[in-house]
Wavefront OBJ file of the C-alpha trace (Angstrom):
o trace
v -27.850 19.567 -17.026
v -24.985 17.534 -18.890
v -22.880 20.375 -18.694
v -23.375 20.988 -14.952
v -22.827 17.436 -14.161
v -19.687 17.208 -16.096
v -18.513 20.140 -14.401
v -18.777 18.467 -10.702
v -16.727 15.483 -12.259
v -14.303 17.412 -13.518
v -14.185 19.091 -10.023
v -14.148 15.957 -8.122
v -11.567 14.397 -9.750
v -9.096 17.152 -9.777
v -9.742 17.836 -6.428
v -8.891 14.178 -5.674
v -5.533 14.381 -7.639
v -4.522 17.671 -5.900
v -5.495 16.123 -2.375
v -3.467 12.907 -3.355
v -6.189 10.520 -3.296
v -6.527 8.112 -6.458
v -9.842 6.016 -7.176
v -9.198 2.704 -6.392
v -11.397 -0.279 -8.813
v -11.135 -2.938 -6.741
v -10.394 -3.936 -3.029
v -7.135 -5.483 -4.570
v -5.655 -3.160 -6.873
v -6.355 -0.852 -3.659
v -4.554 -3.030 -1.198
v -1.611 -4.150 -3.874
v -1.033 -0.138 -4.615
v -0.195 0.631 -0.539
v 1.577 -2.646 0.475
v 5.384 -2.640 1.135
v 7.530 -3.729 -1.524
v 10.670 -6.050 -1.603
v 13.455 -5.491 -3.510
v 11.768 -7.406 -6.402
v 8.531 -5.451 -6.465
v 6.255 -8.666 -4.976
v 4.047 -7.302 -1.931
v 5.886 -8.606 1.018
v 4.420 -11.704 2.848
v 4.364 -12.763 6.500
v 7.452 -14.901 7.395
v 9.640 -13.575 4.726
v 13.400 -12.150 5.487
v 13.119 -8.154 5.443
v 15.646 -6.097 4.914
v 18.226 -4.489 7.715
v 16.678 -1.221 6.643
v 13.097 -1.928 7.851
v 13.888 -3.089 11.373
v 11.489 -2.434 13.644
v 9.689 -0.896 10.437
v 6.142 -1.588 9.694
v 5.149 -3.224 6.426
v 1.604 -4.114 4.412
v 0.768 -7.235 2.915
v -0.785 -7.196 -0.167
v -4.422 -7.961 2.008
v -3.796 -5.189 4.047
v -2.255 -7.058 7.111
v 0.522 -4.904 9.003
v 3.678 -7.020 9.991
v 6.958 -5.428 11.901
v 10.099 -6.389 10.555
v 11.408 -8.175 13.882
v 14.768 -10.455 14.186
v 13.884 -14.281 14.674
v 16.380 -16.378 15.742
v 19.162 -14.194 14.275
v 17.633 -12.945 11.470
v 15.153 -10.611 10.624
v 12.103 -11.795 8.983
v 8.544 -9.832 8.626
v 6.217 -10.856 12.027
v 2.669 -10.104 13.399
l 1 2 3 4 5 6 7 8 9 10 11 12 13 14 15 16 17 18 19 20 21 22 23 24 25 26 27 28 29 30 31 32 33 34 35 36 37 38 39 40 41 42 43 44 45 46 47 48 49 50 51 52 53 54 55 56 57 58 59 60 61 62 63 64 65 66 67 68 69 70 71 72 73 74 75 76 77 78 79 80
């Protein structure tokens, strides 16, 4: 039985890494792996200046709320 079960492990988690998918731990780590980035590697934030690269881009906060980088005023800063 051992042997059978550690074969469907084995099988489910190389199927995962072939189809891309990773096994999250927690809610976080999950959310902090897919948000967007800024140039120093922080998860971006509402509010914050984006780069003239993302505009009109989509981005992720590390909780897993989606902001568009939209100009404000002049300047482009990440917006709900």
């Amino acid at each position: 039985m051992n042997k059978f079960r550690s074969s469907i492990v084995a099988f489910v988690l190389t199927t995962s890494a072939l189809s891309g998918a990773g096994i999250a731990i927690t809610a976080e780590s999950a959310s902090a792996a897919t948000c967007t980035k800024t140039s120093t590697g922080k998860c971006i934030k509402g509010g914050q200046f984006c780069p003239k690269a993302k505009k009109n881009k989509v981005g992720i906060d590390g909780s897993g709320r989606r902001y568009v980088c939209k100009n404000s005023k002049g300047t482009l800063h990440w917006m709900k």
